[in-house]
C-alpha positions as a Markdown table, in Angstrom:
| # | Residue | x | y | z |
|---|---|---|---|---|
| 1 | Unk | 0.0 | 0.0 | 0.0 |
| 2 | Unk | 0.9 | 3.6 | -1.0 |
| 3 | Unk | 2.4 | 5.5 | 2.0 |
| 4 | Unk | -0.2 | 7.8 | 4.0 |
| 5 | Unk | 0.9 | 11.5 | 4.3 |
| 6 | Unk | -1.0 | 13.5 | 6.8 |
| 7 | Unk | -0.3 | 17.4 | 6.9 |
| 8 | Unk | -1.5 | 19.5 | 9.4 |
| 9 | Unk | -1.2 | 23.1 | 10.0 |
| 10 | Unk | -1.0 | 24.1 | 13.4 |
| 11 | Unk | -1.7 | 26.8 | 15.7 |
| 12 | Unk | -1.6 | 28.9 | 12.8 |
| 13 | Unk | -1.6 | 29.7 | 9.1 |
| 14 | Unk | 1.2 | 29.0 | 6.8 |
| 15 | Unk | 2.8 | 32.1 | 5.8 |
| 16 | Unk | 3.9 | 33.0 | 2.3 |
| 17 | Unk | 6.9 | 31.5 | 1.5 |
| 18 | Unk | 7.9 | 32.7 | -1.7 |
| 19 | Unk | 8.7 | 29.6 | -3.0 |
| 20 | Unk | 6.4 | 26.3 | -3.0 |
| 21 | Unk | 7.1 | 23.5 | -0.7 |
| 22 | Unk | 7.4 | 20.3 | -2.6 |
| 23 | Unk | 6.3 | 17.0 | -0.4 |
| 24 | Unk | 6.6 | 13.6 | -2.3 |
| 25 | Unk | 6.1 | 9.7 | -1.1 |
| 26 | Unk | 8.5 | 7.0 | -2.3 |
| 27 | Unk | 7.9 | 3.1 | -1.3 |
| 28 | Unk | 11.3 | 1.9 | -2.2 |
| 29 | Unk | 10.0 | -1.6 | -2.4 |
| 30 | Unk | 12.7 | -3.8 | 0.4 |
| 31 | Unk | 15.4 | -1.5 | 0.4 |
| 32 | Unk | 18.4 | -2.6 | 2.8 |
| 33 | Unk | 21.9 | -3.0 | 2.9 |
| 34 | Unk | 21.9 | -6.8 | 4.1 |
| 35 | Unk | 23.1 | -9.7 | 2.2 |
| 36 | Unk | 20.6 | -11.5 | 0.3 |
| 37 | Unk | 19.4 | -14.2 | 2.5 |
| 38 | Unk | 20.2 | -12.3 | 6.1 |
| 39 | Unk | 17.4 | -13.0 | 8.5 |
| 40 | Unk | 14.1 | -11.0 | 8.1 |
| 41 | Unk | 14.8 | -10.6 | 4.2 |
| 42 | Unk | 12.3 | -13.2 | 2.2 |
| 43 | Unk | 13.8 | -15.7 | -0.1 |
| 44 | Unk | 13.1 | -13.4 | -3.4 |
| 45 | Unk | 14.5 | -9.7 | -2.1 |
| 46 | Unk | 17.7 | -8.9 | -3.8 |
| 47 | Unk | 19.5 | -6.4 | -2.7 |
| 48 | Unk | 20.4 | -3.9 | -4.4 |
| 49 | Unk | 23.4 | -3.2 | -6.7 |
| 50 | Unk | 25.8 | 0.0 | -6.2 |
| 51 | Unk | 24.8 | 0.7 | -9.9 |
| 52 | Unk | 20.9 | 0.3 | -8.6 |
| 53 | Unk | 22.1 | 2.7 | -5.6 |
| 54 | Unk | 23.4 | 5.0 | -8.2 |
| 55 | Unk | 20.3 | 5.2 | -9.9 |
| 56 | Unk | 17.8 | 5.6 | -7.1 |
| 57 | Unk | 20.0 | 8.5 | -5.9 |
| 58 | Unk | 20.0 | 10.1 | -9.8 |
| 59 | Unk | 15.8 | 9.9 | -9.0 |
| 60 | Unk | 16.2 | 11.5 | -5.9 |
| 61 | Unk | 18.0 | 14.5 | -6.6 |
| 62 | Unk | 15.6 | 14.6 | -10.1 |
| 63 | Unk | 12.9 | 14.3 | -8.1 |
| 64 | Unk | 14.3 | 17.8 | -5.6 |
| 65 | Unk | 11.6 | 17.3 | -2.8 |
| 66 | Unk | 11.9 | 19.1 | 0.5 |
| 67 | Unk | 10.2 | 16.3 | 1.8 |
| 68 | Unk | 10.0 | 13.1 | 0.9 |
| 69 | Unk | 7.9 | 10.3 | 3.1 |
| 70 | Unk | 9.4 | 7.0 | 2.9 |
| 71 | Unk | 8.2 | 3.7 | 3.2 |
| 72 | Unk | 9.8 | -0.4 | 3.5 |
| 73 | Unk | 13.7 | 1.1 | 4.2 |
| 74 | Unk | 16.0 | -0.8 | 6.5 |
| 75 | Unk | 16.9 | 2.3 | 8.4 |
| 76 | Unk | 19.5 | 5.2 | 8.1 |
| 77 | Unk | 22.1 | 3.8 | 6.6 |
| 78 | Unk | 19.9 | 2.0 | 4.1 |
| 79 | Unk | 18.2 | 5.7 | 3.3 |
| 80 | Unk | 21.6 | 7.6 | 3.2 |
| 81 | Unk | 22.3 | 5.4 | 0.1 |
| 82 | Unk | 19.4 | 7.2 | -1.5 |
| 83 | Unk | 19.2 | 10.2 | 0.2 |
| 84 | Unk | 23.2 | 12.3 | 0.4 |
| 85 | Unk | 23.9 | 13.9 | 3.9 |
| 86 | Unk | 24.8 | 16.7 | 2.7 |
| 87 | Unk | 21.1 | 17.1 | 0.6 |
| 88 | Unk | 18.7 | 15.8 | 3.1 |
| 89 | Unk | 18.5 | 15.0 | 7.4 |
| 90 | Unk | 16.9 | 11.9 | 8.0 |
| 91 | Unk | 14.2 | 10.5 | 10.6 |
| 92 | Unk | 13.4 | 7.1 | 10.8 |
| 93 | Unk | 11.2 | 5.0 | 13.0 |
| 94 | Unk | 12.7 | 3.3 | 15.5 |
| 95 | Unk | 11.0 | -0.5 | 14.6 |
| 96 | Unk | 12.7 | -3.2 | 14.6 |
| 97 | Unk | 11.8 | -4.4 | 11.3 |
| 98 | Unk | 13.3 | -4.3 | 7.7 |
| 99 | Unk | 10.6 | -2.0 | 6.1 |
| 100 | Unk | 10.7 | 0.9 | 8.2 |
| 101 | Unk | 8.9 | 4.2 | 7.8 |
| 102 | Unk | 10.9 | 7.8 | 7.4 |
| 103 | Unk | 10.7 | 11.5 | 6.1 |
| 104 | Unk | 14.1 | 12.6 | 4.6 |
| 105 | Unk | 14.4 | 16.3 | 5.3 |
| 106 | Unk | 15.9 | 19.2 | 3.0 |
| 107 | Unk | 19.1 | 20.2 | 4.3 |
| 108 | Unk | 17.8 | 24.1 | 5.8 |
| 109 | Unk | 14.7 | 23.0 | 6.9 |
| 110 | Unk | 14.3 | 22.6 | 10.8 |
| 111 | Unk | 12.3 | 20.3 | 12.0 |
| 112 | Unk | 11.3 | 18.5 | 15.6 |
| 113 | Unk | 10.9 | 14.9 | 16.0 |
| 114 | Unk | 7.9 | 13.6 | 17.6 |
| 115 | Unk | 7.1 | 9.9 | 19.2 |
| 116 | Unk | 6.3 | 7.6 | 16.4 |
| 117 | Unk | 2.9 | 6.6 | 16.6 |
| 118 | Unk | 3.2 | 2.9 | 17.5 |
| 119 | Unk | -0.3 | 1.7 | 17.6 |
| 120 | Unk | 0.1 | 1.1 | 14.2 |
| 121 | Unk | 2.7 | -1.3 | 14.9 |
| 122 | Unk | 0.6 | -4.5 | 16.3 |
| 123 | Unk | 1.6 | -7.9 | 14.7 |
| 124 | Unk | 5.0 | -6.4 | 13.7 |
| 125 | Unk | 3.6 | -4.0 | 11.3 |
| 126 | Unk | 5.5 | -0.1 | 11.0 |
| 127 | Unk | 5.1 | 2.7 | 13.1 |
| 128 | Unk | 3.9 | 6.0 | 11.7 |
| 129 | Unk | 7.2 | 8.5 | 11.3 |
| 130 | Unk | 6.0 | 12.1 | 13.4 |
| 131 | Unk | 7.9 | 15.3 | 12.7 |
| 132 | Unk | 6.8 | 19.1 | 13.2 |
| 133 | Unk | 8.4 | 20.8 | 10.5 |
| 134 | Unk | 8.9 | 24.8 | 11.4 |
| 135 | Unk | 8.2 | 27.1 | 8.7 |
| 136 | Unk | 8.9 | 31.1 | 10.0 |
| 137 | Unk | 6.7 | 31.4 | 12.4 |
| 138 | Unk | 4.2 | 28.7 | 11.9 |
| 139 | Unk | 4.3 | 24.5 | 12.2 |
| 140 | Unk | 3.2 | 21.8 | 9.7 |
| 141 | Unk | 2.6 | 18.7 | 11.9 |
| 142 | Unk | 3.8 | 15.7 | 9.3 |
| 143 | Unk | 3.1 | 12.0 | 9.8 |
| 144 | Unk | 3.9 | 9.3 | 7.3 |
| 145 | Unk | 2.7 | 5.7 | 7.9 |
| 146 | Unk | 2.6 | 3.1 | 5.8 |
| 147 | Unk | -0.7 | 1.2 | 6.3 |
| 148 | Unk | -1.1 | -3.1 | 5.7 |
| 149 | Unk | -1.7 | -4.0 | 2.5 |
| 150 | Unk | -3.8 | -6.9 | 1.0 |
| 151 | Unk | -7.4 | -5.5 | 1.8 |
| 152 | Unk | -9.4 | -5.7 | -1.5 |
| 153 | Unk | -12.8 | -7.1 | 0.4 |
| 154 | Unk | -15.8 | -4.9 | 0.3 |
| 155 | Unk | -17.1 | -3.4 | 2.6 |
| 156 | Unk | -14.0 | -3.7 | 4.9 |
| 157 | Unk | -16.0 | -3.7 | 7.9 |
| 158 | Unk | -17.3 | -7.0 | 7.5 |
| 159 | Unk | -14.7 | -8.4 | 5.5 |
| 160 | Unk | -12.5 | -11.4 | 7.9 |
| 161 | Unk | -9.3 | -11.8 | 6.1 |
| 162 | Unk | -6.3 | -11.1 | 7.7 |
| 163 | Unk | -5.3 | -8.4 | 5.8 |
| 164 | Unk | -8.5 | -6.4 | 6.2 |
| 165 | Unk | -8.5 | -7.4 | 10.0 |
| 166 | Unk | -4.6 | -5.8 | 10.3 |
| 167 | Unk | -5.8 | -2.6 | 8.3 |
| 168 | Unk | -8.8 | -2.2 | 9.9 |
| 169 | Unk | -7.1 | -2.2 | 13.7 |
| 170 | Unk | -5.3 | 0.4 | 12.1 |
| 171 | Unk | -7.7 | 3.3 | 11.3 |
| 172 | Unk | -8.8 | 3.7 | 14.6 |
| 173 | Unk | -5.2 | 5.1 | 16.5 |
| 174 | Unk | -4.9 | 6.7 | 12.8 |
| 175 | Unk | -8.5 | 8.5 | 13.5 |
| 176 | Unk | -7.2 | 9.1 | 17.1 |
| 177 | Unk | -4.2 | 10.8 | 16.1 |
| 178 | Unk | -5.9 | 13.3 | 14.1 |
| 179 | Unk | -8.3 | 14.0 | 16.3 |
| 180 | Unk | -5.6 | 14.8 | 19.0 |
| 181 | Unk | -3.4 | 17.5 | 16.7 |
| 182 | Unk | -7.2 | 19.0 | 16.2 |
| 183 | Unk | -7.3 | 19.4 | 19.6 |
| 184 | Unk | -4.3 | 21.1 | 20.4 |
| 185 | Unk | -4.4 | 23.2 | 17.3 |
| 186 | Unk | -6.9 | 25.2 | 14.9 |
| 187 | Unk | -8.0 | 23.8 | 11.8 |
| 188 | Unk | -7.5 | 26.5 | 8.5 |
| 189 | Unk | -9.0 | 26.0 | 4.8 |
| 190 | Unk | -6.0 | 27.6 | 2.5 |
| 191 | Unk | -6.0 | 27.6 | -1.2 |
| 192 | Unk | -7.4 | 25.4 | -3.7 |
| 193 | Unk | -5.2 | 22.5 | -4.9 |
| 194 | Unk | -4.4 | 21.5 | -8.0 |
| 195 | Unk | -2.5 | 18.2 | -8.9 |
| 196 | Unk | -0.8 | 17.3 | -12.0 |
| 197 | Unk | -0.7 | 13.4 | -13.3 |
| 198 | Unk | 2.1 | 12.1 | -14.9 |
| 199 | Unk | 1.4 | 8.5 | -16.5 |
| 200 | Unk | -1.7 | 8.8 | -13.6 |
| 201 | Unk | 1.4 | 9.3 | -11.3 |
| 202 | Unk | 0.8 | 12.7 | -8.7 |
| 203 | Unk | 3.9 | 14.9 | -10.3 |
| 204 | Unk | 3.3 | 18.1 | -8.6 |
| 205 | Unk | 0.4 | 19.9 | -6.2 |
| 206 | Unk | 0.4 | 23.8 | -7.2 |
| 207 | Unk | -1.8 | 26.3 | -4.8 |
| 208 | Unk | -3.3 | 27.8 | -5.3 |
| 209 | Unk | -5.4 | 26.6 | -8.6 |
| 210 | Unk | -5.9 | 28.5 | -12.0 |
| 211 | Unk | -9.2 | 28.7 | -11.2 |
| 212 | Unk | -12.1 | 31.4 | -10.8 |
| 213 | Unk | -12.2 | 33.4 | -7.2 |
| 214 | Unk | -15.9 | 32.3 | -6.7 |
| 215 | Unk | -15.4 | 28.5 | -7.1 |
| 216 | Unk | -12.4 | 28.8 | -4.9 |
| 217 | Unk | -14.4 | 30.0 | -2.2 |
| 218 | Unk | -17.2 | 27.9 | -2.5 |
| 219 | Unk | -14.4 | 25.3 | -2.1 |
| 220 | Unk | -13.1 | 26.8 | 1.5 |
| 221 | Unk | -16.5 | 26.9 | 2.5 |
| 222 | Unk | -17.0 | 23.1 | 1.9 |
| 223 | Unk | -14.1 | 22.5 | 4.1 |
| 224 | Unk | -14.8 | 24.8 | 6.6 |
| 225 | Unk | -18.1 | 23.3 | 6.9 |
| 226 | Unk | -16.6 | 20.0 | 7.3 |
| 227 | Unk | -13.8 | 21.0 | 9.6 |
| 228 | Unk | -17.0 | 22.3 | 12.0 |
| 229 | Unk | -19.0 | 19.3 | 11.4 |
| 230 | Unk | -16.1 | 17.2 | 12.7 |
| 231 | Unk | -15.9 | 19.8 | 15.6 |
């Protein structure tokens, strides 16, 4: 499953920043520096060649992120093949599993770690990564988790399979984690989004939207009425 980025702006609004912020996702499918075969590594994970390396640090640095969410890494050392120290900080989780969760941080930006959020981690499954990210004088509370995969019964409330058992015991500390940063914080509708696909592949979020000033405010409307809704 796709890693789940959750964004929050605390406390208050984000102030112009004269340039965008660019946040990506990247599931790096088994990435570790281990020997093929080394315990916790299933029979068909190579690992990956320094010309493989080479290449996922090429995408990287094409890809210029300030933030990048990452998901099923075998910690630091694993991530600083991907990610150079002297581009990007790095947080991960502190599992002990292969596929770990982490956000790899522009080198400039300061940020605050927070406690993973471990109730995702039943049966050996990854803990959400938990950083505030300061931005002037405001916060953006990020939290990348990577969420069991395997769930394709409908509806998922009913359905008994293992995977949709996992997933489902999952929502609810994800719920409960949001609901705590809305409590300690003030929920604000900004600008309209709009995403651009590449090969149906999210390439870049631009706010706000080429779009006209009434249906943009309709739009902030909706939300607010759904941010007060969900008190």
């Amino acid at each position: 499953m796709k890693t789940v980025l959750i964004l929050l702006a605390l406390l208050a609004p984000l102030p112009a920043l004269g340039a965008e912020l660019k946040i990506a996702t990247w599931n790096l499918n088994w990435l570790t520096t281990r020997p093929e075969g080394a315990p916790g590594l299933p029979a068909d994970v190579k690992p990956r060649s320094d010309a493989d390396l080479a290449l996922l640090a090429g995408y990287a640095k094409d890809l210029n992120a300030d933030v990048v969410a990452i998901e099923e890494v075998d910690g630091f050392q694993a991530a600083s093949k991907v990610f150079s120290h002297d581009l990007y900080s790095i947080h991960m989780t502190r599992d002990h599993v292969v596929q770990r969760v982490g956000i790899a941080v522009r080198r400039g930006l300061h940020y605050d770690i927070n406690p993973d959020l471990t109730a995702l981690s039943d049966h050996y499954l990854r803990s959400g990564a938990d950083i505030t990210l300061h931005l002037g004088t405001s916060q953006l509370r990020i939290l990348a988790v990577h969420l069991k995969k395997g769930c394709r019964d409908i509806p998922m409330p009913r359905a008994v399979s293992r995977s949709c058992t996992e997933l489902r015991a999952q929502i609810g500390p994800l719920a409960d984690w949001i609901a705590a940063r809305s409590a300690d914080g003030q929920v604000e509708c900004f600008d309209v989004t709009e995403n651009e696909h590449r090969e149906h592949i999210l390439k870049t979020s631009r706010a706000p939207a080429a779009i006209p000033d009434t249906l943009a405010t309709q739009a902030r409307d909706v939300a607010q009425r759904i941010a007060n809704a969900l008190n």
